[in-house]
C-alpha positions as CSV (number, residue, x, y, z in Angstrom):
1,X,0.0,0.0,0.0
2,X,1.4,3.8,-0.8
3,X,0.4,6.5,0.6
4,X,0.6,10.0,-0.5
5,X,1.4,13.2,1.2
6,X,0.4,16.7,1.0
7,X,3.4,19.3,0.0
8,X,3.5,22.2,2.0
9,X,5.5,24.9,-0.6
10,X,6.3,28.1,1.7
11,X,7.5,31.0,-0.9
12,X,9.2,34.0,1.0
13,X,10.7,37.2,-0.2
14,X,13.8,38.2,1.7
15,X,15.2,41.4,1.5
16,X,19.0,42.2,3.1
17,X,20.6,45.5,4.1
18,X,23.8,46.3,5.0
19,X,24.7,49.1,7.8
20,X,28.1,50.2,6.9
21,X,28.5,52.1,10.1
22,X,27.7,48.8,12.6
23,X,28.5,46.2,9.3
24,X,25.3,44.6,10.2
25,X,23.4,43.3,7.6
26,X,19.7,43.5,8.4
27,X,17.1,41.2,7.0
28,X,13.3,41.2,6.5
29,X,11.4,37.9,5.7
30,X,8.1,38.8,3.5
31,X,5.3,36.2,2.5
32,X,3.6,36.7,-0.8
33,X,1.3,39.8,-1.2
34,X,2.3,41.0,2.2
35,X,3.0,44.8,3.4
36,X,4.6,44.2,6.0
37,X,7.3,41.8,7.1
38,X,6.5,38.4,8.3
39,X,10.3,38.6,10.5
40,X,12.3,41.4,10.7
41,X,15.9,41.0,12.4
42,X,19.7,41.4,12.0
43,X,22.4,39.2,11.8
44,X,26.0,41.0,13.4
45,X,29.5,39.7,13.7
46,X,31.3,40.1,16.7
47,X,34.8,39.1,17.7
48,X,34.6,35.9,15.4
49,X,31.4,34.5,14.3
50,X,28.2,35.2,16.3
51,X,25.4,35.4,15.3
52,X,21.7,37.3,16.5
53,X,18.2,37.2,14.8
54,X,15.7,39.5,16.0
């Protein structure tokens, strides 16, 4: 017997900016059709690699 699933197919829109004074990039996750964004958050590096998502 086989069974079949469902697909769930998410399509986002990310847009990425860069601050040149902090060199943060900052990112804002948008769904289809949306005005406003569905995450907003930043992503920084300090000494080495570390990361934060707001």
């Amino acid at each position: 017997m086989q069974e079949s699933f469902g697909e769930t197919i998410k399509v986002l829109f990310l847009s990425v900016t860069r601050d040149e004074q902090n060199g943060s990039l900052g990112l804002q996750i948008f769904s289809p059709g949306a005005t406003q964004p569905y995450r907003t958050g930043f992503i920084r590096e300090e000494a080495g690699t570390s990361y934060e998502f707001l």
